[in-house]
N, C-alpha and C positions, 0 to 999 in steps of 0.2 A: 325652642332653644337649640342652639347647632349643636348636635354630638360632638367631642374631640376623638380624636384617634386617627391613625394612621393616615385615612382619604382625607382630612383635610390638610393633613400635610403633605398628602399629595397635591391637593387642590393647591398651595401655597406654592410649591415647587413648578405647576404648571405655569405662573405666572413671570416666574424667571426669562429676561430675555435669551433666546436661543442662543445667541452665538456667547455669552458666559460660558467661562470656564468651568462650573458647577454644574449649568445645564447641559453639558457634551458628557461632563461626570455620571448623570444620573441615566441619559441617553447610555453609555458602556454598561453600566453595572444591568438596564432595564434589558441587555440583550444576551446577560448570562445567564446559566441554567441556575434553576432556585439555589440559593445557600443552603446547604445539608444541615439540617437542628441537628443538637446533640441528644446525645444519646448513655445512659448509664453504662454500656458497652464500652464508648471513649474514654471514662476516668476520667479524672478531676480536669477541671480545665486549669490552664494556666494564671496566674496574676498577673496582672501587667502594669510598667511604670509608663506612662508616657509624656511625651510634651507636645503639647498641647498650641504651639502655634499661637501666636498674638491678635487676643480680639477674634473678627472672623475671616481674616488671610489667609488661613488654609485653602478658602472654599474658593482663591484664586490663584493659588502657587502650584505650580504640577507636582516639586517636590513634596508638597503634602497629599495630594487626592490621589494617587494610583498608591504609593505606600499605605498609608495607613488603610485602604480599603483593600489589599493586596495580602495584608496582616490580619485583618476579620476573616478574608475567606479562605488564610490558610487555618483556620482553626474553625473547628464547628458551629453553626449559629446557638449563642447561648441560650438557656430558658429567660432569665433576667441577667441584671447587668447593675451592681454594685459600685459609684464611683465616688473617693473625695478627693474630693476638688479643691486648690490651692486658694482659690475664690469664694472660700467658703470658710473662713476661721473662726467657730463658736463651740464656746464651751458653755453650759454642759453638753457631752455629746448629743449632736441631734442629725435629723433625718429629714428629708422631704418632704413633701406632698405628695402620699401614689399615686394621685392620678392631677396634678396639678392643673389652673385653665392656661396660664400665660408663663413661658420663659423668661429667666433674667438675660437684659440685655445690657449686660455689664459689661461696655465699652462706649466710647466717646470718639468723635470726627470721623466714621466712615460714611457711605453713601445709604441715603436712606434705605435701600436695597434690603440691606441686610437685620434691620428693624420687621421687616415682615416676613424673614423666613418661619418656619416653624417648626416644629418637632413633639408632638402630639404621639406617645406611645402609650401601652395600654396600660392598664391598671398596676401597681406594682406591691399592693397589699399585701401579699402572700411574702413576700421579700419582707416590705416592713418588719411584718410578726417574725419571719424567722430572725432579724438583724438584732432587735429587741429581746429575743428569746436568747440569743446565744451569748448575752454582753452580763457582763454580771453583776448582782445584785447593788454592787457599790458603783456600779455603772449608770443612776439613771438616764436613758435618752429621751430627750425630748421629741417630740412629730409635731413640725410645723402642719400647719390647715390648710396653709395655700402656697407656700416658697417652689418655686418651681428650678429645674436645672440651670446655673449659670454658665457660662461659654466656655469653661474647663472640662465641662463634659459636654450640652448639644453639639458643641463645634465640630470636636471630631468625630463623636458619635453620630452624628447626623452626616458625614463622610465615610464611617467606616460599615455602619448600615443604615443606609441610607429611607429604607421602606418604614420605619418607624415601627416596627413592629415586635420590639423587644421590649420587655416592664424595666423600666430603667428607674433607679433610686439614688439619690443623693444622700452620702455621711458627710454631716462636720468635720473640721479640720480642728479637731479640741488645745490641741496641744503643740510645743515646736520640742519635745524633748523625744528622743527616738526612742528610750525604752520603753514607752508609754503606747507609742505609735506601730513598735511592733507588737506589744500584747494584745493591743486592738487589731491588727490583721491576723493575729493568731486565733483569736476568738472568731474574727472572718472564716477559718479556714475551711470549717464544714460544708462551707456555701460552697466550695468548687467543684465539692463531688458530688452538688444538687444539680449542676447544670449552670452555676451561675460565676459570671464574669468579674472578680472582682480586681480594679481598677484604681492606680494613683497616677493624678492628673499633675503636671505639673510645667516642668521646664529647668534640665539639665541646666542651663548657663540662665539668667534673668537680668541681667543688669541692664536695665532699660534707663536709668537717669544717665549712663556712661557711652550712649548709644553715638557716634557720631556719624560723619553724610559714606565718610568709604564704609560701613559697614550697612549703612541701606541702600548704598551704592553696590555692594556685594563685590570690593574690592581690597577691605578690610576684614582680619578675624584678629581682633585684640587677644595677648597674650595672657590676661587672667581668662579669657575662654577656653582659652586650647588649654592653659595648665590646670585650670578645676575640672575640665572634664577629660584630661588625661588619669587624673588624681583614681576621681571616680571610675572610669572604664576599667582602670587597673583594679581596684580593690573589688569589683566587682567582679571580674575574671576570676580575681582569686575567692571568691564567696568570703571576703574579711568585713563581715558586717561590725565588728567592733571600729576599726579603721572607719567605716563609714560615719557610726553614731559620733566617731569625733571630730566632724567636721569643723565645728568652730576654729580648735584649733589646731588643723591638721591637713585642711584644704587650702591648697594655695588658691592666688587671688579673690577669696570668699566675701571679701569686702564688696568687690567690684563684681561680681558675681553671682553673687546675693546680698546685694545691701538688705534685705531682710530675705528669710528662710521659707517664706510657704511654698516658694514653687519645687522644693528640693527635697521637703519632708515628707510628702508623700509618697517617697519612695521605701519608707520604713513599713507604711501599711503594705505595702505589696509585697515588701520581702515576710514580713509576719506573716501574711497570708499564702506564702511557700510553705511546701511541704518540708525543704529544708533552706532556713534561709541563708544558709552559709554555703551552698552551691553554687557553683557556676552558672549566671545567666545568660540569656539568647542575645543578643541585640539585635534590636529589629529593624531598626532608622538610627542613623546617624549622620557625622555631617552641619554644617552649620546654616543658619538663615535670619540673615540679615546681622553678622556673625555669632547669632548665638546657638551653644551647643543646640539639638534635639534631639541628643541619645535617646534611646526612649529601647525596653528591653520584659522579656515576658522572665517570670520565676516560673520553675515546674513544682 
């Protein structure tokens, strides 16, 4: 039976034609000196909100692969790496596979290409236990047997460290009520000054039914994008997490924006899992593609 872990995703990755934009990717990152793991000396790592890019288009738009891997290596290589995912809505809270065999390849119509990448990291058991440990008692989480990452985490993850060699775990997206979503990143919080990376996946603007040709054309940025992710940039600047949890109704164009909520509320785990979530955050990426936001921003 083939082992999983990191060489076969390397072996996977070999297979890529050369002139891909993904494989000139993996070519840059193979001729930089190691990533520096962290170290209890750093403190806590940051949380991070990101967006996460449609399907697997990141792994061929520039404006996604030198950022977001540009954003890993300004911050120390984690022990593990903590992500939920907007692709992931189940309640009761639950968790991945640690050491799953196969990826979800939760999208439709691209090139078979992208059905055989892969992303094979190590075991993520020790995460498990702690994520279950720290949730409480009227919490219970379920651990799927075999549910592997779906493409709101390998995607970018597998862009932003690319060698697979991080224990990366997957959380349910239990709920769309933000004060719920920050007590669960609060309960995360411990995890950052273990070494570990914890993460909400998502996407600042979403309105993908409202999509039309000038904004895949990249000639268009419709005005419920710029004004919900003005909304947000700003309340975030000002660390007004209250303003934020009232998004319903208090974000302009949220209709058109998020005709439904997962890819926005992920950003409640990540502010709970700040040290303080009413600070000013970083923004890391912004900017629009294909016109929708990808603010995407670390809490300290």
């Amino acid at each position: 039976m083939t082992t999983l872990g990191p060489a076969t995703t390397a072996a996977a990755d070999a297979r890529i034609p050369a002139d891909h934009l993904f494989a000139q990717h993996l070519r840059r990152v193979a001729a930089l000196d190691p990533h520096r793991a962290w170290t209890p000396e750093d403190g806590a790592l940051p949380s991070l909100y990101l967006s996460h890019g449609g399907g697997p288009m990141p792994f061929w738009r520039p404006e996604w692969l030198n950022p977001l891997h540009d954003w890993a290596r300004a911050l120390p290589k984690p022990k593990a790496i903590l992500v939920v995912s907007a692709h992931w809505e189940s309640a009761p809270l639950s968790i991945s596979a640690p050491r799953p065999t196969e990826l979800v390849y939760d999208f439709g119509g691209f090139d078979p290409l992208y059905y055989t990448f892969r992303y094979d990291t190590p075991d993520a058991g020790e995460l498990a236990r702690d994520v279950v440990r720290l949730m409480p008692d009227t919490e219970h989480v379920h651990q799927h047997a075999s549910r592997g990452l779906d493409h709101g985490s390998w995607v970018p993850l597998k862009i932003m460290y690319p060698e697979a060699d991080v224990p990366v775990l997957q959380l349910s997206l239990p709920t769309e009520d933000p004060d719920r979503l920050l007590a669960i990143g609060e309960r995360l919080r411990p995890l950052r000054e273990e070494g570990v990376l914890v993460v909400g996946s998502g996407h600042m603007t979403h309105g993908l039914p409202f999509i039309t040709r000038g904004m895949l054309e990249g000639t268009e940025v419709p005005a419920w994008s710029t004004d919900f992710d003005g909304w947000a940039a700003d309340a975030l600047a000002r660390g007004d997490v209250a303003e934020l949890s009232r998004y319903r109704s208090a974000a302009p164009g949220l209709p058109y924006a998020h005709p439904t909520v997962e890819h926005f509320t992920p950003l409640f785990v990540a502010l709970g899992a700040a040290t303080d979530p009413t600070a000013p955050v970083i923004t890391t990426l912004d900017g629009y593609s294909f016109g929708l936001s990808r603010r995407s921003f670390q809490a300290a």
